[in-house]
C-alpha positions as CSV (number, residue, x, y, z in Angstrom):
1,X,2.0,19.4,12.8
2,X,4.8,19.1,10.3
3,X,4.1,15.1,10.0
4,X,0.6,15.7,9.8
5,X,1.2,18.4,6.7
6,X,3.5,16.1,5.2
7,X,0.9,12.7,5.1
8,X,-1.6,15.0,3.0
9,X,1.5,16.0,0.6
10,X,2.7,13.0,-2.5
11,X,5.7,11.2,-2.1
12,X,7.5,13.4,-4.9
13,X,6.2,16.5,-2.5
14,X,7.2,15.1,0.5
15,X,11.3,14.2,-1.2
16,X,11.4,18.0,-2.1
17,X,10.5,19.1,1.4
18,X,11.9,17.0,3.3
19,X,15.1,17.8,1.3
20,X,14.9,21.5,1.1
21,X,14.3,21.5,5.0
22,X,17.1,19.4,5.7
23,X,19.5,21.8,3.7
24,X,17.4,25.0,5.3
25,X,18.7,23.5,8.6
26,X,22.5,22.4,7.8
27,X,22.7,25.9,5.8
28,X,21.2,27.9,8.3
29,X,23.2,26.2,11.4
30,X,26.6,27.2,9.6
31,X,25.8,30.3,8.7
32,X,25.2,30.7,12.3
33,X,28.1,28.6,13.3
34,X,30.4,30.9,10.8
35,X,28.6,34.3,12.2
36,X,29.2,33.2,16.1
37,X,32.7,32.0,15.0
38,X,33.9,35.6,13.8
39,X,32.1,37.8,16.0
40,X,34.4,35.5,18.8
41,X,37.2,35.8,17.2
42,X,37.2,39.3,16.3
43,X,36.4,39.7,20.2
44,X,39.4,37.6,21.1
45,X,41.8,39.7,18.3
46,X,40.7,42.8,19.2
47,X,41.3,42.4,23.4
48,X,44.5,40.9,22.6
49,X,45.5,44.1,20.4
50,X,44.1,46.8,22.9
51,X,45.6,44.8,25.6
52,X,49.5,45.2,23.4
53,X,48.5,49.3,23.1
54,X,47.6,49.5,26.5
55,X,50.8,47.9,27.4
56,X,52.8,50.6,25.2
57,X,50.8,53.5,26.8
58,X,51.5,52.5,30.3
59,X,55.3,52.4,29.2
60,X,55.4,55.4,27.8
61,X,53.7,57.3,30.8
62,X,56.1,55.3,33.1
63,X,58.8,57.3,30.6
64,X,57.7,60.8,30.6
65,X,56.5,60.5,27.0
66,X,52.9,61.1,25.6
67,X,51.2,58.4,24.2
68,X,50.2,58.5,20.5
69,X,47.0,56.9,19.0
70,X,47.3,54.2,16.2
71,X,45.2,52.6,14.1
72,X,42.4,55.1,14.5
73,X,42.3,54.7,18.3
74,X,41.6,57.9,21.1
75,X,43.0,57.4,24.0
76,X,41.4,59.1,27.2
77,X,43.8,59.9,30.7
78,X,42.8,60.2,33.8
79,X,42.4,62.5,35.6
80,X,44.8,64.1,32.7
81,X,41.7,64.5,30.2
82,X,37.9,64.5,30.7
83,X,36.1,60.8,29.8
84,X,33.4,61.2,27.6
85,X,30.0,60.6,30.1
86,X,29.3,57.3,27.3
87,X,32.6,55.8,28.2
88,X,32.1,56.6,31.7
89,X,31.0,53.5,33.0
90,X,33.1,51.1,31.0
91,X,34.5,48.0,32.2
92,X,37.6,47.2,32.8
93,X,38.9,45.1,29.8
94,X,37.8,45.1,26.3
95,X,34.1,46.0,25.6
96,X,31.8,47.1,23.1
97,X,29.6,50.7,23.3
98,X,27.9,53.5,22.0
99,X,28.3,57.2,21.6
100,X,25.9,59.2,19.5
101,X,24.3,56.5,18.0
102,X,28.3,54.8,16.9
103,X,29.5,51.4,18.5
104,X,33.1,51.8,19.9
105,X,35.9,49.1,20.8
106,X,36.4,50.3,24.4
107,X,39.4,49.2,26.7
108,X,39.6,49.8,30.0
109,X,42.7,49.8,32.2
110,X,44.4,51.3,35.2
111,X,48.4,51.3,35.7
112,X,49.1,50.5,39.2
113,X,52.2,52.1,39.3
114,X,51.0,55.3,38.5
115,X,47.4,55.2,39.6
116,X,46.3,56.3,36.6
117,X,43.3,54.3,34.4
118,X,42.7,55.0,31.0
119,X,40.9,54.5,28.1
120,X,41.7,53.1,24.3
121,X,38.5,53.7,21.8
122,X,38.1,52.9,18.2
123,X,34.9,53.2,16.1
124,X,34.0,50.4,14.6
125,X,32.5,52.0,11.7
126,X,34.9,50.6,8.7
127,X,34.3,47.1,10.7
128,X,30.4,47.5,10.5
129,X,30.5,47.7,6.8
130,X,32.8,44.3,6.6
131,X,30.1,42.7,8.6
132,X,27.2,44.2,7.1
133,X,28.7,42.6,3.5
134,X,30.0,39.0,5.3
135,X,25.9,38.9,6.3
136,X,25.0,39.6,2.9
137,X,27.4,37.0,1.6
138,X,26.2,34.1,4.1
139,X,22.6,35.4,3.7
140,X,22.3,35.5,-0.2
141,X,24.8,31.7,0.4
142,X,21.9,30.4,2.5
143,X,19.3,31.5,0.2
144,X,20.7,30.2,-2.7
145,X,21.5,26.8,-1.1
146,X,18.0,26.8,-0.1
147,X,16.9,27.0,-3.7
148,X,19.8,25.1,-5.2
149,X,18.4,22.1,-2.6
150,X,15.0,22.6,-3.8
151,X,16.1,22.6,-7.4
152,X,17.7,19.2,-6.9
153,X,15.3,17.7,-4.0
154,X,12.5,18.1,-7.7
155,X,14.8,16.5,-9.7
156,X,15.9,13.2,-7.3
157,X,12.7,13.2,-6.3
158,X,11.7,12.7,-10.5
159,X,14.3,9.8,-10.2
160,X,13.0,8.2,-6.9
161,X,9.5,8.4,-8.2
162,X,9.9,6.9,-11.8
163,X,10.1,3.7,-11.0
164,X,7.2,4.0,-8.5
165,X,5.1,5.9,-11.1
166,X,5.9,3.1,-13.9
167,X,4.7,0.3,-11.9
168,X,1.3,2.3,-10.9
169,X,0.6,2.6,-14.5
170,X,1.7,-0.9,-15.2
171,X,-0.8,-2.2,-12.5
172,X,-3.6,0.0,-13.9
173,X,-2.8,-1.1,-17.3
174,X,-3.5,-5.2,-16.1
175,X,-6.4,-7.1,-16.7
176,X,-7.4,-9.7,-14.2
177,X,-9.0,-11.9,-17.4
178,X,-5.4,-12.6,-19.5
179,X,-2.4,-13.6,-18.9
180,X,0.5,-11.1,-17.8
181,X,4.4,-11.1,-17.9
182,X,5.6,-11.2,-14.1
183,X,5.7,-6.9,-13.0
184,X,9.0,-8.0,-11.6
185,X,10.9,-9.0,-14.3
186,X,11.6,-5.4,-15.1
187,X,13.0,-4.1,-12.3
188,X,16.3,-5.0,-9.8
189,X,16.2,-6.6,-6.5
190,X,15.4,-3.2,-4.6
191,X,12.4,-1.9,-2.8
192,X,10.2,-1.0,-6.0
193,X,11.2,-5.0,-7.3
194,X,10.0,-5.9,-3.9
195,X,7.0,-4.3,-4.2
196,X,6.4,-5.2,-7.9
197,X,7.0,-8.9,-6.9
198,X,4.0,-8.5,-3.9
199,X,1.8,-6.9,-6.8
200,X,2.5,-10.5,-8.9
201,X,1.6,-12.4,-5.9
202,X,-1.5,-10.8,-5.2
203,X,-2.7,-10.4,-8.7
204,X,-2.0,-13.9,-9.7
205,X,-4.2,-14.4,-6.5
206,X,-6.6,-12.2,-8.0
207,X,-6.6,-13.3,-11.4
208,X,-7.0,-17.1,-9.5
209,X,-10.1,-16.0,-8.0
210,X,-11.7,-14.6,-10.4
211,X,-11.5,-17.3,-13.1
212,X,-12.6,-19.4,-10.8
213,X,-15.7,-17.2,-10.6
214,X,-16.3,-16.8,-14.0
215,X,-16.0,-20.5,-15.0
216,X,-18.6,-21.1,-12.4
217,X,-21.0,-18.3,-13.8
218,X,-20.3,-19.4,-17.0
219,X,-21.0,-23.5,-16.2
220,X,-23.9,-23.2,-13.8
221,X,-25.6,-20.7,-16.5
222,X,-25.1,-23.2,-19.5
223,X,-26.3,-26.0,-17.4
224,X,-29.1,-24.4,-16.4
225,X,-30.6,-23.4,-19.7
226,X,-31.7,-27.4,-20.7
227,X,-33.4,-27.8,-17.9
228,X,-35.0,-24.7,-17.8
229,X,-35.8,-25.0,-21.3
230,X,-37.9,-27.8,-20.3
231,X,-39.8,-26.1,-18.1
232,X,-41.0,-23.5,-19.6
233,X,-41.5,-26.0,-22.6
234,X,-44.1,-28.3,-20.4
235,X,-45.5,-25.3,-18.8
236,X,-46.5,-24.5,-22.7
237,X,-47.9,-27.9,-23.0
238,X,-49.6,-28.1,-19.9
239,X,-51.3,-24.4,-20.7
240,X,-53.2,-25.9,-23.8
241,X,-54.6,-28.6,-21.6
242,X,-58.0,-28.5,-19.9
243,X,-57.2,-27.0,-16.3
244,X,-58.5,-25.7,-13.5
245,X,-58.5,-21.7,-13.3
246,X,-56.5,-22.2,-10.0
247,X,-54.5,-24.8,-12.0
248,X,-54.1,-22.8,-14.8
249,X,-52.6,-19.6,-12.7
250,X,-50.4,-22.0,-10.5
251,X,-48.3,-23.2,-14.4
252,X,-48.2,-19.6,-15.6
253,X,-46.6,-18.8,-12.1
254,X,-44.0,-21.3,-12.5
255,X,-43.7,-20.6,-16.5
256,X,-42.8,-17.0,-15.6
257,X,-40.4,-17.9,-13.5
258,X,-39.1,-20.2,-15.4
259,X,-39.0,-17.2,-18.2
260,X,-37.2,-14.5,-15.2
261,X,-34.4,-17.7,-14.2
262,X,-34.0,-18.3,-18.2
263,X,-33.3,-14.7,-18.2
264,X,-31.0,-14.1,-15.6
265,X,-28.9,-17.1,-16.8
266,X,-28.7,-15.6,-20.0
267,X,-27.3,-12.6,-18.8
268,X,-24.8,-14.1,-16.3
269,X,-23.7,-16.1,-19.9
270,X,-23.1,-13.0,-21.5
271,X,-21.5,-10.8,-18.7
272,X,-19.3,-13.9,-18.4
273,X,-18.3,-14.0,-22.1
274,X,-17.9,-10.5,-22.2
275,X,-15.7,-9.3,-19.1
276,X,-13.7,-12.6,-20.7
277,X,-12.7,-10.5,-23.4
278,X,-15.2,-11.2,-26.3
279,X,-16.5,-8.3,-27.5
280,X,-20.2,-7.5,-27.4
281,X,-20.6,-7.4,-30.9
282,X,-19.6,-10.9,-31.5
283,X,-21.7,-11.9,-28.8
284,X,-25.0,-10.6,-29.8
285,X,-24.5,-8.4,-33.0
286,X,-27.8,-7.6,-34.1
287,X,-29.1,-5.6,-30.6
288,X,-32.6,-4.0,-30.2
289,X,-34.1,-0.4,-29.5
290,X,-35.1,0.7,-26.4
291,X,-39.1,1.3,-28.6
292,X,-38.8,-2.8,-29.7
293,X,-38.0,-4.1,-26.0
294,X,-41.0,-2.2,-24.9
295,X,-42.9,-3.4,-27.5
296,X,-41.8,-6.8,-26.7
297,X,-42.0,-6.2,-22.1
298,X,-44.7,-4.0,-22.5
299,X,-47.7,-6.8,-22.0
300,X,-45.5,-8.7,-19.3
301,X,-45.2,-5.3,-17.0
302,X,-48.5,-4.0,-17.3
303,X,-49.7,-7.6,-16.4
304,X,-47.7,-7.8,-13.3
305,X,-48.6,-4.1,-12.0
306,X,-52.1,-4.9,-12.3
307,X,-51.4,-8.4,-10.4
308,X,-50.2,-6.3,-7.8
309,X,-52.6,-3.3,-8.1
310,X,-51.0,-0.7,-9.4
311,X,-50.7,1.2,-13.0
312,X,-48.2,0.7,-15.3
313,X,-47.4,4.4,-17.7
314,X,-45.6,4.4,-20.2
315,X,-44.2,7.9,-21.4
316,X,-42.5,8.8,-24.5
317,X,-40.5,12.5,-24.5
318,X,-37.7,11.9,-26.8
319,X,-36.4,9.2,-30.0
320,X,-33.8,7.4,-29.6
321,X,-32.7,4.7,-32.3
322,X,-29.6,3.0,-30.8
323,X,-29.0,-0.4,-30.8
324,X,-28.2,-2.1,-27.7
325,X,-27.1,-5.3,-26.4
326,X,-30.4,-7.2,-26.3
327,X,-29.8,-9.5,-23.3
328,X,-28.0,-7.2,-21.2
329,X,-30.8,-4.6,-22.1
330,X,-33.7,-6.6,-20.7
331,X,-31.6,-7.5,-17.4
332,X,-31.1,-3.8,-17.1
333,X,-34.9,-2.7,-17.3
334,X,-36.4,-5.8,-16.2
335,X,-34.4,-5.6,-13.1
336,X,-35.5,-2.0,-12.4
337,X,-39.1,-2.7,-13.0
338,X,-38.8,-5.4,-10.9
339,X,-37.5,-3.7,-8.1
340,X,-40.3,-1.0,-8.7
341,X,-42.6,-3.6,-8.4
342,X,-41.0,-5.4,-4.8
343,X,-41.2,-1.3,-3.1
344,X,-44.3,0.0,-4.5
345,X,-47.5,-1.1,-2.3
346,X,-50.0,1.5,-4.3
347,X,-50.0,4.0,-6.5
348,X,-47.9,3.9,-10.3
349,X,-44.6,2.5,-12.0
350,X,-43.5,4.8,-14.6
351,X,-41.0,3.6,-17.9
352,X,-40.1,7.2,-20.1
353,X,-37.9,6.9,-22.8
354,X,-36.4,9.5,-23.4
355,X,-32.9,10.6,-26.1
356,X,-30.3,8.9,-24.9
357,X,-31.6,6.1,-22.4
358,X,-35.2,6.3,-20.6
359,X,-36.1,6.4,-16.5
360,X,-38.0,4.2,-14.3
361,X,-39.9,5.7,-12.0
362,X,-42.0,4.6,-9.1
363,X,-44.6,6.0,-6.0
364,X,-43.2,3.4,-3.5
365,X,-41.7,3.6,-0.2
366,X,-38.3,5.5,-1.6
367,X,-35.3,5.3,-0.6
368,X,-32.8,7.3,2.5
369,X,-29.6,9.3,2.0
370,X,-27.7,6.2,4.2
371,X,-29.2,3.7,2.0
372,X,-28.2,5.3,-1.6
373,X,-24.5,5.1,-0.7
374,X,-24.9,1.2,-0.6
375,X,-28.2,0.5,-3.0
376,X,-26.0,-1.3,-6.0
377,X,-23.9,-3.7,-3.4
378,X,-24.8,-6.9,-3.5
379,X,-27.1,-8.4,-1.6
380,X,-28.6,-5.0,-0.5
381,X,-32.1,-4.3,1.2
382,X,-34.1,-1.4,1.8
383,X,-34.1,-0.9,5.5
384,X,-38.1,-0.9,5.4
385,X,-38.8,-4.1,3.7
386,X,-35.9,-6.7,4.5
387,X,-37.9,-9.4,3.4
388,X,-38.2,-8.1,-0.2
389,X,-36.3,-9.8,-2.9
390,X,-32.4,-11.1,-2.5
391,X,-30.7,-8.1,-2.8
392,X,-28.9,-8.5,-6.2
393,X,-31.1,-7.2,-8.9
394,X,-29.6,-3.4,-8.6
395,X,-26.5,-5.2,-8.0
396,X,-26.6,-7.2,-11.3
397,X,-27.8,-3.9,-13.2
398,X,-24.9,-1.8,-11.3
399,X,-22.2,-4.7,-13.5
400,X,-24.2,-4.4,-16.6
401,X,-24.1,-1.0,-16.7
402,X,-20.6,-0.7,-16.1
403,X,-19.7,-3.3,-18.1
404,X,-21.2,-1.3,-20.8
405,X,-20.3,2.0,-20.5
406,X,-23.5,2.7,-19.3
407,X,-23.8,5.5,-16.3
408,X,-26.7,5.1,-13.5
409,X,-28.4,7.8,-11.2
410,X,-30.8,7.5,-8.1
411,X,-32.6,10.2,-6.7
412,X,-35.8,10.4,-4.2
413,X,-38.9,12.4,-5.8
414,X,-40.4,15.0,-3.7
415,X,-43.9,13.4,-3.3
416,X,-42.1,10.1,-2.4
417,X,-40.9,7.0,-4.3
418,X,-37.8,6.9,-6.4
419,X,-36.1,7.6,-10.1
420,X,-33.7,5.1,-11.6
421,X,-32.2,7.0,-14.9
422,X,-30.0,5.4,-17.0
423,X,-27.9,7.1,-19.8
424,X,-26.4,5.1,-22.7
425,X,-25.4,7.9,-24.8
426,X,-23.7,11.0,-23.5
């Protein structure tokens, strides 16, 4: 129970615990220790002094001569005086009892010579009080040791942490895209250096990898465009030729794809450059508005709904006049059309603009609870239609947007299908 409790605490919270329970437990074992000690000893002090006055009463009946109390002790004769019914079933030796709701020091002893047993009493009364205050004393010494350990236990663990919490915001303050200065160069050959040396390690790893990535993004997208650019340029060519209508569809096929792959290297290009550290404005500083990219997409989607049967709407319920990275933009709603387009077998795609970013919205086949928690990893597909597309639109959109600053929602509709919204301005 008490590890479990201390695995959901912080490792500041579980220092201060584990130190304040640790002195709750050496505290509280003296105290006892010191308690058990004097109750013992006052036992073994007290029978050894009834035992001397029950030595100097049996001499002084041996001689004739009445005893006299001391110290605030009765003593009781028999058969010479009558033994109060309490101390009537006292043991021989020293003992403890009551009488009228009083402890007593009782001693119990019998002079063979004579025959006669007797009894020494004292009230413990005055002693109560000097144990009532030692209690006190160790109770208010335990408490404060307590707090005094919890005091400190805060204030190591601030000291033990530091380091800790320095290199967490050091890591967190990295980037995987530049060069760094070593994590371990600031700290001593302990357990923190240790860990800040593993952190190097790994992120140099890390860093590795993803250059690696990046340069091959960035190649195989500029390599690409030339010969795509031919492509689509022959396609153009071959368009204003006499062909076939068959003919004819089979070149704008292979022109639009042409047009989608010429797209999609763009915007690997430009994710590249940016998440390089180039910022977007120097990349593409003029943008475009979410009304001129529909102006400009708004013939190519309407074309490609109909292809497939279905109705394109366009709704308009709010301005918005922001300028946005142009490239990334299209990948953004192009993709999400797109993947409108791969799940919808009948019915309507729907673009609305609205203040702030617009929604894309579709009757299609929608899409489950399970499958929303994973819809943006890569190579994703919808559990109903494997087949459909290679998984990395939503993926690709799911980068831009964060690359951006964007912010993407999914929700089901209640007649079916699914809304994509995207929010570029909070």
């Amino acid at each position: 129970m008490l590890r479990q409790f201390l695995q959901r605490q912080t490792l500041a919270r579980r220092i201060v615990i584990t130190f304040t329970l640790m002195t709750t437990i050496v505290a509280g074992t003296l105290s006892f220790g010191i308690a058990w000690t004097l109750h013992h000893t006052e036992e073994a002090i007290l029978s050894r002094s009834f035992e001397k006055t029950a030595i100097r009463v049996a001499d002084h009946l041996r001689q004739g001569k009445e005893p006299h109390p001391e110290d605030d002790r009765r003593i009781f004769i028999f058969p010479d005086h009558d033994i109060p019914p309490a101390f009537g079933n006292a043991r021989y030796g020293f003992s403890e009892m009551k009488e009228d709701g009083r402890d007593y020091w009782v001693y119990k002893h019998v002079d063979r010579e004579s025959g006669k047993y007797y009894l020494i009493v004292e009230d413990q009364h005055d002693f109560e009080e000097w144990e009532d205050i030692l209690a006190v004393i160790l109770l208010v010494s335990l408490l404060a040791a307590v707090f005094g350990s919890f005091i400190l236990g805060r204030l190591m663990a601030r000291r033990v942490i530091l380091p800790v919490s320095q290199l967490a915001g050091q890591v967190r303050g990295l980037s995987a895209y530049l060069p760094v200065t070593p994590l371990a160069e600031g700290y001593v050959d302990d357990e923190v250096g240790q860990l800040a040396r593993a952190f190097d390690e790994v992120f140099a790893r890390l860093r590795f990898s993803i250059e690696k990535e990046r340069l091959f993004t960035s190649d195989v997208s500029h390599e690409l465009r030339t010969p795509l650019m031919v492509i689509s340029t022959s396609c153009e060519l071959m368009l204003t030729s006499d062909l076939s209508p068959q003919g004819r569809e089979q070149v704008e096929r292979i022109a639009g794809a042409a047009r989608e792959i010429l797209a999609l290297t763009e915007t690997f290009l430009t994710l590249a450059r940016a998440e390089f550290g180039k910022a977007i404005d120097q990349i593409d500083a003029k943008g475009i508005t979410l009304n001129a990219l529909v102006e400009e997409k708004k013939e190519q989607w309407t074309e490609a709904a109909t292809a497939k049967g279905l109705v394109f709407q366009l709704h308009k319920e709010g301005e918005n006049k922001g300028h946005y990275h142009a490239i990334l933009l299209r990948a953004v709603m192009d993709n999400l059309i797109r993947n409108a387009l791969y799940y919808t077998e009948e019915g309507w795609i729907r673009l609305t603009l609205e203040e702030g970013g617009f929604r894309v919205e579709d009757s299609g086949i929608g899409i489950s609870d399970l499958e929303k928690k994973e819809i943006f990893q890569p190579f994703m597909h919808g559990a109903k239609t494997p087949g459909k597309g290679q998984g990395l639109g939503l993926s690709l959109v799911q980068r831009i947007v964060t690359q951006q600053g964007w912010q993407i929602s999914l929700e089901s509709l209640p007649e079916g299908g699914s809304r994509f919204t995207v929010r570029m301005e909070k």
